[in-house]
N, C-alpha and C positions, 0 to 999 in steps of 0.2 A: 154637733157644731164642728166645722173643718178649722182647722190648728190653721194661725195664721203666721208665716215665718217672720220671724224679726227685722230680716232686712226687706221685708214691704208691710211692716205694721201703721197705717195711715195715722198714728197720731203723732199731732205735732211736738208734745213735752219727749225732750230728749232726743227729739228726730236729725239734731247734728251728730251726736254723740253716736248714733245711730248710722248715718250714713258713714262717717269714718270706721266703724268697726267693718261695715259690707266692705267696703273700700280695702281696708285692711285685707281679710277675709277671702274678694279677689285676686289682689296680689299672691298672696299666700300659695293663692291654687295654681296661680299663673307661673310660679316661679318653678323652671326644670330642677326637677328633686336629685337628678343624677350629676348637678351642676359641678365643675371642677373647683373647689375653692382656693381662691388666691392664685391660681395656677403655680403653685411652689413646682422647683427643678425637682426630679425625680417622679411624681404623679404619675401614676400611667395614663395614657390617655385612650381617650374612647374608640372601642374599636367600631367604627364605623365605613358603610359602604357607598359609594357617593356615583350622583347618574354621571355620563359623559356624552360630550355632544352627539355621539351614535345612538344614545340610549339604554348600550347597557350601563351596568354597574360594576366601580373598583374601589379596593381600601385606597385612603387617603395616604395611611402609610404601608408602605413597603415590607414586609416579615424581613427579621433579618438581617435588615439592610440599616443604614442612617438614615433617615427621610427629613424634606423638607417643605413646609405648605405654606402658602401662603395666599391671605385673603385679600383679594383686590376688587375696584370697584371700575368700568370703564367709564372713560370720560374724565377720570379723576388725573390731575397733572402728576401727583404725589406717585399714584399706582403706575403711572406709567413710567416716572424714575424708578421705583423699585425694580418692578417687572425687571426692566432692561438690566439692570444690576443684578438682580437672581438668575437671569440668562445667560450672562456672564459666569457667574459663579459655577452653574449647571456645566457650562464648554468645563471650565477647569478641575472641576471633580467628577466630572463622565464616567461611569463607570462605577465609581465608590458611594456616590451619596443619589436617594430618588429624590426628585422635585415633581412638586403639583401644583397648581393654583386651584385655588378655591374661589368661587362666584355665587353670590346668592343668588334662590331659585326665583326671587324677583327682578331682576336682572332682564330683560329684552336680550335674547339669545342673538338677533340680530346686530346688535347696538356690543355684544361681548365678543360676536365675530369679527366685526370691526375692528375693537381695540387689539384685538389679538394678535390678527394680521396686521395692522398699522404698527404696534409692537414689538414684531420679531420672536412672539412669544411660542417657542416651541414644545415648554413642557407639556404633558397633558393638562388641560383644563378641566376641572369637575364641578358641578352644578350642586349646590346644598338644596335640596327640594326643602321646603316648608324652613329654613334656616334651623336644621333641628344641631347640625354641627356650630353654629353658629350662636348659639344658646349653648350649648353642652359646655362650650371651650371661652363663652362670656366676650365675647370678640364684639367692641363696640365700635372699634376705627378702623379705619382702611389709609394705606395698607398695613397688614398686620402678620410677620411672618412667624413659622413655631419651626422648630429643630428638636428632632426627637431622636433620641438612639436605637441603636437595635435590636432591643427588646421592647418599645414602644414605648419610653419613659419620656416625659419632657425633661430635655437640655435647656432651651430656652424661648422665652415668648418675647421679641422685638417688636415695637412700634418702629414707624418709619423715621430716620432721621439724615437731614440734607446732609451731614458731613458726619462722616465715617462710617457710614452704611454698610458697605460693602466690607471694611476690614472687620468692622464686628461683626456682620455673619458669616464671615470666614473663618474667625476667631472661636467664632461656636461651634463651627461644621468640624475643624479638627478638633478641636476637644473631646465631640462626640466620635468621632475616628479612635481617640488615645491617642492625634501626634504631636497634642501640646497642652502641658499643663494648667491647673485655674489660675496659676500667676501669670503666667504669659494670656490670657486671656481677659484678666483684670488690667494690665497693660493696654491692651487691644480698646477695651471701656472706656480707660480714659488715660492717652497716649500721653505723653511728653506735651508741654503749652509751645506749642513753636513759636518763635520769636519773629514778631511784629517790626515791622519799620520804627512805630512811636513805642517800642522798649528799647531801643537802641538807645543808651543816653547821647553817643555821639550826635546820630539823628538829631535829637530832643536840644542839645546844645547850639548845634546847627541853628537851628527855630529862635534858640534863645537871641544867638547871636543876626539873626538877620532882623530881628526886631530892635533892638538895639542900636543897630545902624539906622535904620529907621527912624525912631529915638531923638539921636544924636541928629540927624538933619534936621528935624522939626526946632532944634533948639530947645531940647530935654537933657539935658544932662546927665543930671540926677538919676533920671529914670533908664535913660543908655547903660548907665553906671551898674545899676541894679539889673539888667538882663545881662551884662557883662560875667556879673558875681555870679548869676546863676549858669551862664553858660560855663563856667571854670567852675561851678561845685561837680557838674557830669563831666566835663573835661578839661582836668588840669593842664592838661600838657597841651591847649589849644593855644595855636599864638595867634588867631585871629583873635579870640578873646579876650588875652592880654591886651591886645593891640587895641584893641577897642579900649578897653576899660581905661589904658592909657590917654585917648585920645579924649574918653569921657571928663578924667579927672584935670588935664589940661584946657578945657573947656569952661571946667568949672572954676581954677585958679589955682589946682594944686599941681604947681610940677613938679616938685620934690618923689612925690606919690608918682604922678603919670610917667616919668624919666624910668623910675622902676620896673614898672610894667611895661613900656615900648622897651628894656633893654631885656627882661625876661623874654616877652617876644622874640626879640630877635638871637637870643640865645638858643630857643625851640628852632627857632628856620629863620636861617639870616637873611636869607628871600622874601618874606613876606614883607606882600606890597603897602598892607595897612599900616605896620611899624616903619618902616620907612618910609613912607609919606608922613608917618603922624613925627615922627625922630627932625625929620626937614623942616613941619610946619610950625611945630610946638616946642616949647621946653629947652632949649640947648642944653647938651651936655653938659653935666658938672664939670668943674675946671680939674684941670689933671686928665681927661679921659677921650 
């Protein structure tokens, strides 16, 4: 009697249990056994030889040298900001560091000479036949760049990112040179937050204050009063804000209070047109002054 294998034994009892192990079992075999895990810095990577659009074959990395690859896809908007940004990089380390791109061997070689030339892309271009580097090195996005040293170790495996692209893989490229430290490079990661127009508290006061006035035309007092308070907790020293606040609290029937603040006002800038008009309209000055 011929042995019948497990994952096509026709009977029903246990045949889920059954198809998830085949399943399993598949996977298993499918998955490249030489796989780089986690792609941790230092790894060496695969020495492999990749076709080029003449058809012979070249290492992706350089002996030797720095190198730098990366996997793009044509058509793709992402890849083709990178591309132009690795082109750049390539002009400015000429000489010290290789560049390649990498294109899967499914790919329309017509449709990748396109993007090439539409591009500006001058490094060599290399074809992963059967995606066997593309499997080795677990590269699931595009674009996807790697920086290797010159013993062929990984430095670093970047995904693409809109803003700061280009100084973190610059950031990588010397580190792998030695002409800058992992602190200066940890830097490069994740730079200084530059400052926004709405961190400015002046700004933010600003805001406070033109709603405020706003406010106070509608016949809000109260509420004028209150973007006043806030525009003077970010800016003390604002005498539009005083000013207001004055004109809020004369509105509302306190001018003991409002006299206060239209005279702080104009202590800040004895110019300002809002304390002087609110000084004319409201409140007269206490006697003596």
């Amino acid at each position: 009697m011929l042995a019948v294998s497990p994952c096509r034994r026709p009977s029903l009892a246990g045949a889920a249990r059954l198809l998830v192990a085949c399943a399993i079992g598949a996977l298993g075999r499918a998955a490249p056994v030489e796989a780089i895990e986690h792609q941790k810095p230092g790894t060496p990577l695969p020495d492999e030889r990749l076709a080029t659009a003449s058809g012979s074959a070249r290492p992706y990395l350089e002996a030797g040298r720095v190198s730098v690859f990366v996997f793009f896809r044509p058509g793709q908007d992402h890849s083709e900001d990178a591309m132009r940004r690795l082109e750049a990089l390539r002009e400015e380390f000429s000489g010290k560091v290789s560049f390649v791109a990498i294109v899967s061997g499914s790919a329309p070689p017509a449709e990748v000479a396109r993007a090439v030339a539409a591009w500006g892309v001058r490094m060599p271009v290399l074809v992963d036949e059967g995606d066997r580097l593309y499997g080795l090195l677990e590269v699931r996005l595009h674009p996807f760049a790697g920086v290797a040293d010159a013993s062929g170790r990984l430095v670093a495996f970047e995904p693409f990112r809109k803003v700061n692209y280009s100084e973190v893989l610059r950031a990588r490229i010397r580190f792998a040179l030695g002409e800058i430290s992992e602190a200066e490079v940890a830097r490069a990661l994740d730079p200084p937050r530059a400052t926004m127009p709405g961190d400015d508290p002046r700004m933010v006061a600003r805001r406070d204050l033109k709603l405020g006035r706003m406010l106070l035309e509608r016949g809000q007092p109260a509420k004028a009063l209150e973007s006043a308070r806030k525009a003077l907790e970010r800016d003390p020293s604002s005498a539009p804000a005083h000013a207001l606040a004055g004109r809020a609290l004369a509105a509302s029937g306190d001018c003991a209070a409002a006299r206060s603040e239209i005279e702080e006002a104009l202590r800040l800038d004895p110019a300002d047109e809002d304390a002087l008009a609110a000084k004319a309209a409201h409140c007269p000055p206490a006697p003596g002054r």
